[in-house]
MDAnalysis code that builds the backbone (N, CA, C; Angstrom):
import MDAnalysis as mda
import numpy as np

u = mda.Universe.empty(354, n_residues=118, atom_resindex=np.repeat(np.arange(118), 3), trajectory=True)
u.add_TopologyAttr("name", ["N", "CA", "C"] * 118)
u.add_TopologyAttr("resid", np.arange(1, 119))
u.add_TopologyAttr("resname", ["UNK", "UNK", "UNK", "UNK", "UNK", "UNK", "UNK", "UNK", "UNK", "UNK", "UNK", "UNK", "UNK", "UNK", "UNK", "UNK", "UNK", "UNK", "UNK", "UNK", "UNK", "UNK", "UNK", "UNK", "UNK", "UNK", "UNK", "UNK", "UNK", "UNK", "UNK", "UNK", "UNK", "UNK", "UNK", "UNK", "UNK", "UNK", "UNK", "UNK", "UNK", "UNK", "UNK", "UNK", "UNK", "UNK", "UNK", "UNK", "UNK", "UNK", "UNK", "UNK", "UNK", "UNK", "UNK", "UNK", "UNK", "UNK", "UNK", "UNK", "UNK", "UNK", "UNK", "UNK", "UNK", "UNK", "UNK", "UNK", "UNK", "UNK", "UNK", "UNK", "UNK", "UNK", "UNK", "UNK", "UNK", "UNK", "UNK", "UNK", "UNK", "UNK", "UNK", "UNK", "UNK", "UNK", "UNK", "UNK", "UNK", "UNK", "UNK", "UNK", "UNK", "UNK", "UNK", "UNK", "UNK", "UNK", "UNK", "UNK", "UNK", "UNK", "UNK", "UNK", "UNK", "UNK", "UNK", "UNK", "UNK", "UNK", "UNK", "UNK", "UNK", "UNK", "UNK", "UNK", "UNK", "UNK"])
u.atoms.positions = np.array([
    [3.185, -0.921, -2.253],
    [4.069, 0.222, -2.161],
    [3.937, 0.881, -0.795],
    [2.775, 0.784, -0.479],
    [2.269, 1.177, 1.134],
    [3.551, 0.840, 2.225],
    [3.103, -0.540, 2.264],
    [3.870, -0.888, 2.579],
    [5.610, -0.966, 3.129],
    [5.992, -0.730, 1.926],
    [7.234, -0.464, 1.673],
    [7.824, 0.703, 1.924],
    [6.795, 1.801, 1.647],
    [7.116, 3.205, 1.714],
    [7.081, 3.646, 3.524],
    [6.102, 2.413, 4.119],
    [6.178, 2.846, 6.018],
    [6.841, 2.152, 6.620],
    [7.707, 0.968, 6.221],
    [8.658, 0.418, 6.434],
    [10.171, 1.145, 6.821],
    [10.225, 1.568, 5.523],
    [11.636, 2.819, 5.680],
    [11.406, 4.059, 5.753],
    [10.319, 4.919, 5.728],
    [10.238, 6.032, 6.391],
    [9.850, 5.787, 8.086],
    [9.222, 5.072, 8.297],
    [9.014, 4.768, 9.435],
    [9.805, 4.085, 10.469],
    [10.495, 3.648, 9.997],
    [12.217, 2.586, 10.882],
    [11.368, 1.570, 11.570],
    [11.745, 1.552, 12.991],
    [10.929, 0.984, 13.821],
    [9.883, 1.245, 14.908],
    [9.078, 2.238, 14.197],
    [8.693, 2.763, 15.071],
    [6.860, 1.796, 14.118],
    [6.957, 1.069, 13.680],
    [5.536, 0.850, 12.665],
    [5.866, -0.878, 12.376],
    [5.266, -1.618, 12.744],
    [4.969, -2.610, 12.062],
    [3.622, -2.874, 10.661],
    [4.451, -2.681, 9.584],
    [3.636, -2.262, 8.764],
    [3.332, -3.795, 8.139],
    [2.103, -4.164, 7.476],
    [1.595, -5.338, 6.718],
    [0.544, -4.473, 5.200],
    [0.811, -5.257, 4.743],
    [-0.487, -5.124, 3.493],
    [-1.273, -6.221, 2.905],
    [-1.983, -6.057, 2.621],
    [-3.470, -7.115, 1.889],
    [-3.897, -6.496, 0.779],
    [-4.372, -7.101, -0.297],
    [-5.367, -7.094, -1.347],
    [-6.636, -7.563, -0.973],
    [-7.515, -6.668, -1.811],
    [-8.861, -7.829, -1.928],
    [-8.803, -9.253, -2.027],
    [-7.510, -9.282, -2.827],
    [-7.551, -10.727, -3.815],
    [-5.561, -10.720, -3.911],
    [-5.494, -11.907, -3.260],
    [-4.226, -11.808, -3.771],
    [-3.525, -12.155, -5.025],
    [-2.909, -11.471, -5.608],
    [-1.919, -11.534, -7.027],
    [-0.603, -11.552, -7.129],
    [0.059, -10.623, -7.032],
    [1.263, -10.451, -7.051],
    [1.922, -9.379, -6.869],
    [3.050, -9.039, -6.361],
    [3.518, -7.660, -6.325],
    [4.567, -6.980, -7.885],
    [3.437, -5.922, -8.257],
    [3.559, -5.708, -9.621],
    [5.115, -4.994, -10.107],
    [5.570, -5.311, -11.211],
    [6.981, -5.369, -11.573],
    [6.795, -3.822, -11.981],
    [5.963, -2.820, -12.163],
    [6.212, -1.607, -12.426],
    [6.396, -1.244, -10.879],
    [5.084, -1.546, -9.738],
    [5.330, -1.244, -8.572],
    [7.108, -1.469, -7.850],
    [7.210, -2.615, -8.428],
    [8.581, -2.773, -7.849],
    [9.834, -1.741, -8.332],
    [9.764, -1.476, -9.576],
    [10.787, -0.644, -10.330],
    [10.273, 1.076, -10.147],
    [9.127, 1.229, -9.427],
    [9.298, 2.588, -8.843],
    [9.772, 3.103, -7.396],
    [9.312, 1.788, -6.837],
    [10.037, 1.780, -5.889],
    [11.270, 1.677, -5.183],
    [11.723, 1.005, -6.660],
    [13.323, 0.709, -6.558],
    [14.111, 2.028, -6.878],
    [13.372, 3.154, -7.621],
    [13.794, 4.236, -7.980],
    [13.891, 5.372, -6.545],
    [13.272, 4.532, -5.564],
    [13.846, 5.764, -3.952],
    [14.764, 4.688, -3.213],
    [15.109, 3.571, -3.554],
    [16.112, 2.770, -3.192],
    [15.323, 1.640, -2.294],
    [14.146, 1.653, -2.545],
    [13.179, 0.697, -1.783],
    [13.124, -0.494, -2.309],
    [13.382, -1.612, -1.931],
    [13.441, -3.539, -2.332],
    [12.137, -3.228, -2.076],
    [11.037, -4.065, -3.133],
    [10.354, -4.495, -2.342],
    [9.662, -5.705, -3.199],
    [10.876, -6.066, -4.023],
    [10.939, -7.566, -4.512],
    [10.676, -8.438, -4.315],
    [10.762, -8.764, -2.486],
    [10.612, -10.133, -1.906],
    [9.640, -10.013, -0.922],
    [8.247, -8.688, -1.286],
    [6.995, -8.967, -0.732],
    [6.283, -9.526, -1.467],
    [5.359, -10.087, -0.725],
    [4.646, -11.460, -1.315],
    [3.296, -10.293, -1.109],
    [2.047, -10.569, -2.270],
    [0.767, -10.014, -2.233],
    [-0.435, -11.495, -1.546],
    [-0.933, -10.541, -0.408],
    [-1.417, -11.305, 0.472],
    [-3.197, -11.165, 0.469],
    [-4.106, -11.694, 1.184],
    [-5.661, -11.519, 0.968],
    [-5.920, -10.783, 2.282],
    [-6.604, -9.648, 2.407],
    [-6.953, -9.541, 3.799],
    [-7.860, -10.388, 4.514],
    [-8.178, -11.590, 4.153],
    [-8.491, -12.503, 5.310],
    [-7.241, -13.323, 6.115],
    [-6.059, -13.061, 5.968],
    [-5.090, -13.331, 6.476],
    [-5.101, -12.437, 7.895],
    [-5.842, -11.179, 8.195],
    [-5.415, -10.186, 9.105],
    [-6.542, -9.859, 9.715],
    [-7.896, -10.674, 9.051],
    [-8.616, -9.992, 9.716],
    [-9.011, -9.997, 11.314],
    [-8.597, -10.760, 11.858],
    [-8.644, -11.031, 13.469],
    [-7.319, -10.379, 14.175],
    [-6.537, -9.477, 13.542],
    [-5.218, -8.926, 14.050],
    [-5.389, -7.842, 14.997],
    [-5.141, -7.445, 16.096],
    [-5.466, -6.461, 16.902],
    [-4.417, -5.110, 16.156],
    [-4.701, -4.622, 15.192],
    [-4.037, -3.205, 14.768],
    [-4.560, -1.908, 15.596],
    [-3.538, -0.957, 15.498],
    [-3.423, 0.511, 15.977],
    [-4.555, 0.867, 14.630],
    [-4.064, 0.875, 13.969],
    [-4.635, 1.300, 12.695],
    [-4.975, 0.391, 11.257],
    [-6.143, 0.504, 10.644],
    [-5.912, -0.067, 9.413],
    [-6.038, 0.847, 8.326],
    [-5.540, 1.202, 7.439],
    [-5.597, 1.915, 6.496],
    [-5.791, 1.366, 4.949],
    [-6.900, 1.452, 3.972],
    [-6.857, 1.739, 3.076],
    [-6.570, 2.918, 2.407],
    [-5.865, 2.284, 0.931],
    [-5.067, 3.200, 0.019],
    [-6.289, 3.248, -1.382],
    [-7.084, 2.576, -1.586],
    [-8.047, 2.484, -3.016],
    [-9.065, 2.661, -2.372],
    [-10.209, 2.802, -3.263],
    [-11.680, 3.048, -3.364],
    [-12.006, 1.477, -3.185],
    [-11.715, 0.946, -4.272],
    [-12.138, -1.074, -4.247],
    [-11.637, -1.056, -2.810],
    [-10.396, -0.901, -2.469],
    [-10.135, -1.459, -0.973],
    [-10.944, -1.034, 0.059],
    [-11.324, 0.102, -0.070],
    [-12.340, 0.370, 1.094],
    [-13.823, -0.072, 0.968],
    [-14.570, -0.352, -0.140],
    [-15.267, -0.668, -0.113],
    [-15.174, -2.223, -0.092],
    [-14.449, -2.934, -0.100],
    [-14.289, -4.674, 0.308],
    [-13.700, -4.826, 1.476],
    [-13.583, -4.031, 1.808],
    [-12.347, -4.117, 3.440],
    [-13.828, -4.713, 4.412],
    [-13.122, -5.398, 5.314],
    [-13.847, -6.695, 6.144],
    [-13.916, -4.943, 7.274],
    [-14.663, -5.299, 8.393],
    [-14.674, -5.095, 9.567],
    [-13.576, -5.536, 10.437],
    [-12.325, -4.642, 10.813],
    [-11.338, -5.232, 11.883],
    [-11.793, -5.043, 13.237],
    [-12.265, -5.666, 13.702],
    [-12.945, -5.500, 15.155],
    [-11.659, -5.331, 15.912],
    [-10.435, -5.302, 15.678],
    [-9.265, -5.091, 17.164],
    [-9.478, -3.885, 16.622],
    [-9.030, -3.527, 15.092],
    [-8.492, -2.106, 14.907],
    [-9.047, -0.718, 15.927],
    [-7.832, -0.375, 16.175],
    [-8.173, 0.645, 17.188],
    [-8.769, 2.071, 16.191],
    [-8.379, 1.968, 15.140],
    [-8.532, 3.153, 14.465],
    [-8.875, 2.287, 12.903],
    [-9.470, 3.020, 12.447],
    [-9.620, 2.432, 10.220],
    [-9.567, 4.185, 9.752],
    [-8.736, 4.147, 8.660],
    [-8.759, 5.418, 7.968],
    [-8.672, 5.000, 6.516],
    [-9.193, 6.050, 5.331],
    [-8.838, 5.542, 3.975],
    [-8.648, 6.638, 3.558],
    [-7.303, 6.490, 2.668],
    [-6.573, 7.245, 1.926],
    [-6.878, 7.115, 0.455],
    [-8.026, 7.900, 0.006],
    [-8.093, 7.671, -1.829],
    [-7.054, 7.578, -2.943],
    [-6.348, 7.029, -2.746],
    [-5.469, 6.792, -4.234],
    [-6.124, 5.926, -5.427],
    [-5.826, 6.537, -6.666],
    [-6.418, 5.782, -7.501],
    [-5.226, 4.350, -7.691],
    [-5.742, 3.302, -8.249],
    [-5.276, 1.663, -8.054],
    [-4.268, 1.820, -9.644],
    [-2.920, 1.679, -9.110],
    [-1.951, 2.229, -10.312],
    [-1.775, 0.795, -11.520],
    [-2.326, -0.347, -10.809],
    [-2.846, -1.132, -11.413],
    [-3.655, -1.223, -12.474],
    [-4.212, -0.798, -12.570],
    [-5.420, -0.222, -13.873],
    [-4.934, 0.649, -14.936],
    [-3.938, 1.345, -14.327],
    [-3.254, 2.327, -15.481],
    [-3.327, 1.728, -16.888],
    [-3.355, 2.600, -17.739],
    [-3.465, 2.048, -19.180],
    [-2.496, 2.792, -20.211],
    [-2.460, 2.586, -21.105],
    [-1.256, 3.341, -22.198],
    [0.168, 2.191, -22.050],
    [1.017, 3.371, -22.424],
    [2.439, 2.406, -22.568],
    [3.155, 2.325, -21.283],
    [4.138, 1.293, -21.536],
    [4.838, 1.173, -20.279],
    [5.274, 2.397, -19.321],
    [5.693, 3.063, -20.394],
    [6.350, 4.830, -19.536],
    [4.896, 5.246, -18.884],
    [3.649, 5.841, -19.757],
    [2.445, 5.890, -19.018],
    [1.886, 5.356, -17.725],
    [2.485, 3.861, -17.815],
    [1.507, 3.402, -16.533],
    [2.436, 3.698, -15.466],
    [4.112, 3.762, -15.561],
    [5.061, 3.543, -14.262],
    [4.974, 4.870, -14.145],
    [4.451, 6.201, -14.917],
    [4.474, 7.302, -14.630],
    [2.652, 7.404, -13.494],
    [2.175, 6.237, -13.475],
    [1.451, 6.229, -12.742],
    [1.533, 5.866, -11.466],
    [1.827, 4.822, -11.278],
    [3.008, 4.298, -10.173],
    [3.322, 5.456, -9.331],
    [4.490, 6.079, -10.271],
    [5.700, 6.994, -9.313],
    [4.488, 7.887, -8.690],
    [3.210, 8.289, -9.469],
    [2.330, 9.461, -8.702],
    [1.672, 9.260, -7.378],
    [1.045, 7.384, -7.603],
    [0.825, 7.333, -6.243],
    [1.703, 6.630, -5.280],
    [2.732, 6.762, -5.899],
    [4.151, 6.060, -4.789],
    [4.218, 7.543, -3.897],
    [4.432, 8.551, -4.769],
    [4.653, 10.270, -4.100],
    [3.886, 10.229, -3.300],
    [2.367, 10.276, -3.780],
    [1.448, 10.766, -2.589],
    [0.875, 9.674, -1.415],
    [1.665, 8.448, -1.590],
    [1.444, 8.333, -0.446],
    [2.204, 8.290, 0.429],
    [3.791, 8.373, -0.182],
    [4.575, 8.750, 0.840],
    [4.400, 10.343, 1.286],
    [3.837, 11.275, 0.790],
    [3.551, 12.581, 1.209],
    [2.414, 12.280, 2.784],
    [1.234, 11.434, 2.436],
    [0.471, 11.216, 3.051],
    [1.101, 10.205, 4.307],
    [2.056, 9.848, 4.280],
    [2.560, 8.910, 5.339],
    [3.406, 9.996, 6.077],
    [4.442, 11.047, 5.558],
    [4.898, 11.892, 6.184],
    [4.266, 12.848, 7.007],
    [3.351, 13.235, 6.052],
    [2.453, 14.060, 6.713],
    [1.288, 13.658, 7.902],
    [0.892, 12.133, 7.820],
    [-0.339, 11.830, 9.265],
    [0.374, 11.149, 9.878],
    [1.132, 10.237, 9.752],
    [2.049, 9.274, 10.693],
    [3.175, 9.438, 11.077],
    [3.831, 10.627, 10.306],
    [5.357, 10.685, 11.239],
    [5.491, 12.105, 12.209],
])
């Protein structure tokens, strides 16, 4: 959702990427909250961060607790910051429950993207 959310708030001013610990898939609640601010983000693929780890980034940012604590060392990264969101993945209860989890940290991290990066 990261992703997706600095993509189009951000235009071109951000080449944005994302990684998992572990790659899986990009989750069908994630997708249908996102689709609810008019965001595709259907045809991202969930990737491993050993795909990036030799990438010279401005910044790397984690969004989870697991992510920051498994996140490799980016030796280009000019900057590493982590943003605590809880992993909307884990959510539990019924379908409405968990995408009502979703939409919370879809909000705050587009709050948190408006607010440090733009």
């Amino acid at each position: 959702m990261a992703e997706g959310l600095l993509r189009q708030l951000g235009g071109d001013r951000f080449e944005a990427y994302s990684a998992g610990t572990e790659a899986t898939h990009v989750r069908p609640l994630a997708i249908r909250a996102m689709h609810e601010l008019g965001i595709d983000i259907a045809g991202q693929e969930s990737k491993s961060l050993e795909l990036y780890v030799n990438q010279p980034f401005d910044k790397v940012i984690t969004v989870c607790d697991q992510a920051n604590e498994a996140c490799p060392v980016f030796f280009g990264a000019k900057e590493r910051l982590h943003w605590s969101f809880p992993d909307p993945s884990t959510a539990t209860g019924s379908a409405d429950d968990q995408l009502a989890v979703y939409r919370e940290v879809r909000d705050a991290i587009c709050e948190r993207i408006e607010r440090e990066l733009l």
